[in-house]
NUTORTOR-144511 format. One record per atom (N, C-alpha, C): residue number from 1; atom name; z negated, y, x negated. Coordinates in pm, whole numbers. Layout:
N
> NUM, CA, Z, Y, X
...
//
This chain:
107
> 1, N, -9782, 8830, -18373
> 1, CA, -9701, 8886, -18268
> 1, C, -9774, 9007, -18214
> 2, N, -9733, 9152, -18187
> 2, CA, -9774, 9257, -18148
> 2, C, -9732, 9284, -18023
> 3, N, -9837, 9350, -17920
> 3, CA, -9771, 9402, -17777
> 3, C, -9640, 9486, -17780
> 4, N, -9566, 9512, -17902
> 4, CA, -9452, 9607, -17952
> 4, C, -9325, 9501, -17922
> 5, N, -9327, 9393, -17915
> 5, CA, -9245, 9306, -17892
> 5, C, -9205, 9244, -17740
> 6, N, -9288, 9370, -17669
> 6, CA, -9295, 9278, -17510
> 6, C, -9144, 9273, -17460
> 7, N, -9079, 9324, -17550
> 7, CA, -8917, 9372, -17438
> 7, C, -8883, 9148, -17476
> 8, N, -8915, 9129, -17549
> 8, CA, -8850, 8999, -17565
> 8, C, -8968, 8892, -17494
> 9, N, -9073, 8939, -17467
> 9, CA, -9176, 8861, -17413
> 9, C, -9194, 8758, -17287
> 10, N, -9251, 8670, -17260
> 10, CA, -9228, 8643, -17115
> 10, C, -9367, 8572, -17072
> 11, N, -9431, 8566, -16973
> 11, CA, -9577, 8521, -16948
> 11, C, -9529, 8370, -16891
> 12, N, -9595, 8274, -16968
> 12, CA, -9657, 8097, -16991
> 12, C, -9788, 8108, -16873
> 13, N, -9846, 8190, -16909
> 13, CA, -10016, 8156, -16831
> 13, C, -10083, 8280, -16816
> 14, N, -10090, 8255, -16680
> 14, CA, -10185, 8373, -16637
> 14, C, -10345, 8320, -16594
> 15, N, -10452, 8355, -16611
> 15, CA, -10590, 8294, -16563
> 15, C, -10705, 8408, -16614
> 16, N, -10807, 8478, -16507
> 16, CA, -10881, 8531, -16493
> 16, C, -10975, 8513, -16650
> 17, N, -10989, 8424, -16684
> 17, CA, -11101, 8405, -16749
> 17, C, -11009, 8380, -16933
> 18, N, -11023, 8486, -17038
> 18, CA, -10962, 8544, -17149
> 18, C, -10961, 8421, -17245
> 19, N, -11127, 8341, -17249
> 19, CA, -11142, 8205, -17320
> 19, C, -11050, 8124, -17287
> 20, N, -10988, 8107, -17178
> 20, CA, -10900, 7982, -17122
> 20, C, -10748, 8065, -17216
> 21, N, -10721, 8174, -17207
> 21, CA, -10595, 8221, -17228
> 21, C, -10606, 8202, -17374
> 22, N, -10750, 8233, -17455
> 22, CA, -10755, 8244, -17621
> 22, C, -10707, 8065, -17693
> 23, N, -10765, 8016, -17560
> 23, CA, -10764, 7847, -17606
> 23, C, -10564, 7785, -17591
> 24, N, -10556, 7869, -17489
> 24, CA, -10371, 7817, -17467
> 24, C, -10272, 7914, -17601
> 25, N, -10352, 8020, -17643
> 25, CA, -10318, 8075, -17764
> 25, C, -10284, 7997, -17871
> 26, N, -10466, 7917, -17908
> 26, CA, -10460, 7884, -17978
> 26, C, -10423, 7764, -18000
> 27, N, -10397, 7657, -17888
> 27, CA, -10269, 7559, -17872
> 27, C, -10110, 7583, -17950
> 28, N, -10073, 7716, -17835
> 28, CA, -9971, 7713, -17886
> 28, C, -9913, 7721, -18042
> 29, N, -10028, 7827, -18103
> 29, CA, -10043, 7854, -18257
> 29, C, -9991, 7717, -18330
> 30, N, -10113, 7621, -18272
> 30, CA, -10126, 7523, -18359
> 30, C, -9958, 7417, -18365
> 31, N, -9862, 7435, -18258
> 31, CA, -9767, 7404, -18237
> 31, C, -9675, 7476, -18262
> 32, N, -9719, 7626, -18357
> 32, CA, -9624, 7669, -18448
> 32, C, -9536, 7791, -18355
> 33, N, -9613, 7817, -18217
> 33, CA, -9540, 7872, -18130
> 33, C, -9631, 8040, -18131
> 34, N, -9590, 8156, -18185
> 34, CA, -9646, 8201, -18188
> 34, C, -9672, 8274, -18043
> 35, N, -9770, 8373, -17980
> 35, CA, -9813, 8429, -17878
> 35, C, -9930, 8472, -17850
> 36, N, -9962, 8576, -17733
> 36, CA, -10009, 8722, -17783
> 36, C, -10087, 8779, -17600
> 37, N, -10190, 8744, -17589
> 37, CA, -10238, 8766, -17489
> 37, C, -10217, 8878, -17418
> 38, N, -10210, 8924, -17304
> 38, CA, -10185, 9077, -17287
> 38, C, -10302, 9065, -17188
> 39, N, -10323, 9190, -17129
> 39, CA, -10453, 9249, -17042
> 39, C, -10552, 9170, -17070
> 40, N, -10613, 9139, -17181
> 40, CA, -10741, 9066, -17218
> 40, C, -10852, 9179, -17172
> 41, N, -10974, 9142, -17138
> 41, CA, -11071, 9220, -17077
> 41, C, -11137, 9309, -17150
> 42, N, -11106, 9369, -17266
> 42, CA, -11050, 9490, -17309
> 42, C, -11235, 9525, -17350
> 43, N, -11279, 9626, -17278
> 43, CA, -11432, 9645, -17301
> 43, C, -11527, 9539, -17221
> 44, N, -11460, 9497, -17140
> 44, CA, -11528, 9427, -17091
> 44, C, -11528, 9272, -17081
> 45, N, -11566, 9230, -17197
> 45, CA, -11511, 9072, -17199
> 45, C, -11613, 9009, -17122
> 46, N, -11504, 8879, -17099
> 46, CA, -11609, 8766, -17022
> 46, C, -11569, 8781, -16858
> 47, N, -11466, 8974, -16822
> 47, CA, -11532, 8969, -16698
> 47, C, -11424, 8881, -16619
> 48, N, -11457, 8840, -16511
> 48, CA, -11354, 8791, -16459
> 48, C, -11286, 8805, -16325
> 49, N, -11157, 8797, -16324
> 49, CA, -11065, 8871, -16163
> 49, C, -10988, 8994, -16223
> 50, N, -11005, 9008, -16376
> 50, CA, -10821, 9093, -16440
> 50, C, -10778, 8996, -16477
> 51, N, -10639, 8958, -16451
> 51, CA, -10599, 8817, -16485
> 51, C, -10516, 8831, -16654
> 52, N, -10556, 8754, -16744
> 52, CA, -10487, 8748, -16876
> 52, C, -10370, 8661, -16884
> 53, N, -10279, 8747, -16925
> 53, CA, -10115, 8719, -16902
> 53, C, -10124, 8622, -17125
> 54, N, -10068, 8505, -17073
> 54, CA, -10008, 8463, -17250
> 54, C, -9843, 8440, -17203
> 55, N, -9848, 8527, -17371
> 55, CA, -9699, 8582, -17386
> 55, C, -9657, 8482, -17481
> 56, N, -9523, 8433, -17464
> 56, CA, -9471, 8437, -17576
> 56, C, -9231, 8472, -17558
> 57, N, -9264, 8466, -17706
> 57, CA, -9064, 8484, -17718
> 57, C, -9013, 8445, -17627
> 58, N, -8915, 8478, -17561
> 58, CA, -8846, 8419, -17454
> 58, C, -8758, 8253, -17512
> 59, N, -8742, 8263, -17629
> 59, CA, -8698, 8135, -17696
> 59, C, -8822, 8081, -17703
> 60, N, -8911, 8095, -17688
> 60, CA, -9022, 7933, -17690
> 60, C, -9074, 7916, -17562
> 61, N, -8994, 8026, -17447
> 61, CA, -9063, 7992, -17336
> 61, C, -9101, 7856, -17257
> 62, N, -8967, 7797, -17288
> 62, CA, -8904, 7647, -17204
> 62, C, -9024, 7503, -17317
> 63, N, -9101, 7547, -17460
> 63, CA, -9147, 7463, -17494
> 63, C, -9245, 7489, -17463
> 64, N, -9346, 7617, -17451
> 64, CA, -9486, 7679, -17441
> 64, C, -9457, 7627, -17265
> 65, N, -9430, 7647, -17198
> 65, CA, -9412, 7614, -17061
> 65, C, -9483, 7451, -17070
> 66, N, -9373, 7345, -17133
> 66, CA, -9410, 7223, -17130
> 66, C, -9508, 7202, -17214
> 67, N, -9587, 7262, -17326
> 67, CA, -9660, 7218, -17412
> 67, C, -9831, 7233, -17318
> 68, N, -9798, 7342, -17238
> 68, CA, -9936, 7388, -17145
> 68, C, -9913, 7287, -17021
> 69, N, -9854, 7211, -16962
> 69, CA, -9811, 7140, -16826
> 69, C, -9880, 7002, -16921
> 70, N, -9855, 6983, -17065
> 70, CA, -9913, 6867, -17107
> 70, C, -10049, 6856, -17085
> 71, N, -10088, 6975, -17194
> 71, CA, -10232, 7032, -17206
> 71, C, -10303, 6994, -17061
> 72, N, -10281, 7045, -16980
> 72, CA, -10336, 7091, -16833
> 72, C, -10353, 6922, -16736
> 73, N, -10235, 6884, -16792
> 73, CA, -10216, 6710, -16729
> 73, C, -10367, 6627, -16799
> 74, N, -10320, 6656, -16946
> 74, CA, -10457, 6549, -16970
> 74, C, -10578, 6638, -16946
> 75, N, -10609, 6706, -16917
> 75, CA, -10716, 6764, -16838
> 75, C, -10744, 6741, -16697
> 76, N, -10690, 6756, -16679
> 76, CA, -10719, 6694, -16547
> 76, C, -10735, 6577, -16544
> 77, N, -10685, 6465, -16572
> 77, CA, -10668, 6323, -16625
> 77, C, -10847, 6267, -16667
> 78, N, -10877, 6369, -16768
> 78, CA, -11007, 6375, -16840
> 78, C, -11098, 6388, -16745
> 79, N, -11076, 6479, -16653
> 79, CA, -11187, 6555, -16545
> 79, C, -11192, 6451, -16433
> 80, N, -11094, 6370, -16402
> 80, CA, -11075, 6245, -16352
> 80, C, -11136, 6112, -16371
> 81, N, -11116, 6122, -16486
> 81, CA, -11177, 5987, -16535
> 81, C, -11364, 6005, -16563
> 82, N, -11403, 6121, -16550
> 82, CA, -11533, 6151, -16601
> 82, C, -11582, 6125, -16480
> 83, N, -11541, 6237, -16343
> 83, CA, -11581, 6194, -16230
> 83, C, -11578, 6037, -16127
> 84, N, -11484, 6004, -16224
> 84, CA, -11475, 5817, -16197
> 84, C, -11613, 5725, -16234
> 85, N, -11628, 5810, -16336
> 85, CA, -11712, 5735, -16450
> 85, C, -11841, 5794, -16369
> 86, N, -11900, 5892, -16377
> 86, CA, -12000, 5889, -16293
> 86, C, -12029, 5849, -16133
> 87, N, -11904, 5835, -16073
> 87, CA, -11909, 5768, -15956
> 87, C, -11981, 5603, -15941
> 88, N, -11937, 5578, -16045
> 88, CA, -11941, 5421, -16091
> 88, C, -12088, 5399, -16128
> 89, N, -12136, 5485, -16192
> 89, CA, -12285, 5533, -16240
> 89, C, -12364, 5529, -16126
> 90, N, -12336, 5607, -16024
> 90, CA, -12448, 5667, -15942
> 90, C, -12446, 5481, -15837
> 91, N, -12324, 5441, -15809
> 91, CA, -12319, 5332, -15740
> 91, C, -12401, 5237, -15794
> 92, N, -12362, 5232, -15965
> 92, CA, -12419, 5097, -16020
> 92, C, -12583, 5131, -15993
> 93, N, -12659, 5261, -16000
> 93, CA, -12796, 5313, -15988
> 93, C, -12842, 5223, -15868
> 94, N, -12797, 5279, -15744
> 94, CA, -12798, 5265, -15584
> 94, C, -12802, 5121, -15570
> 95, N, -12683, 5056, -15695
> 95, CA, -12735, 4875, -15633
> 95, C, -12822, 4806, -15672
> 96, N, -12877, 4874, -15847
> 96, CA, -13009, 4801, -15891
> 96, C, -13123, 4812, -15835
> 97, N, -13153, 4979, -15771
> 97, CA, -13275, 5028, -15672
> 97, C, -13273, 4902, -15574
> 98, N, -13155, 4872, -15511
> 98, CA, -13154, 4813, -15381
> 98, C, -13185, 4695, -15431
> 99, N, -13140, 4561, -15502
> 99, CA, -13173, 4510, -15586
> 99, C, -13380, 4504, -15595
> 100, N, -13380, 4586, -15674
> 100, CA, -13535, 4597, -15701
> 100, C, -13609, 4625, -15602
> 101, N, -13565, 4673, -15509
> 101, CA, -13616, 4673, -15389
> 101, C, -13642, 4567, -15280
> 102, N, -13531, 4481, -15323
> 102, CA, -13536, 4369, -15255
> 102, C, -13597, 4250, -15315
> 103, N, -13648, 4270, -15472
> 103, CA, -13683, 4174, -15514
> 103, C, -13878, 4222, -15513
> 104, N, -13864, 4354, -15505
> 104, CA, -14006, 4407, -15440
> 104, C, -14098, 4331, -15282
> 105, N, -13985, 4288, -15209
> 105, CA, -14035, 4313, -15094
> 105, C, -14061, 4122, -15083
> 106, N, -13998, 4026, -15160
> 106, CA, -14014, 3957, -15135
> 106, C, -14156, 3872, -15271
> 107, N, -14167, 3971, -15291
> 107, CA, -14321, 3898, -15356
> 107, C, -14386, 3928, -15351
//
């Protein structure tokens, strides 16, 4: 897909940072949906605060829409369950110290 096609184009995802837009690219790719980053950071990659627009056909808008709302759900979901998981960690730490501490003090 070429920036020559923007008259039919429509922006899915906008986000500062070009890796996040290359990765929803390459989602969509893999789902057969083609699309085409626009204002990627050009000479200056990496930088971030120009925001990268992903394009695609106005006919795959309504699936690229839901295919990234999936994406984004189990991410968060993931980022959820990790911070669960170390919550659970630092507690289970805190009760064996206390624990050993208490089995310190009485011998």
């Amino acid at each position: 897909m070429t920036a020559d096609s923007s008259k039919t184009l429509v922006n899915v995802y906008t986000t500062p940072i070009e890796f996040d837009a290359e990765l929803v690219k390459a989602m969509l790719a893999d789902e057969g949906i083609p699309s085409y980053v626009e204002d990627a950071n050009g000479p200056f990659p990496g930088l971030s605060g120009i925001p990268c627009h992903v394009q695609v056909a106005v006919e795959h808008e309504l699936l690229a829409r839901q295919l990234i709302d999936e994406h984004e759900e189990r991410h968060r979901e993931r980022v959820e369950r990790e911070l669960a998981n170390e919550e659970e960690e630092a507690l289970n730490e805190e009760s064996l110290e206390k624990e050993l501490d208490n089995e310190s003090e009485h011998d």
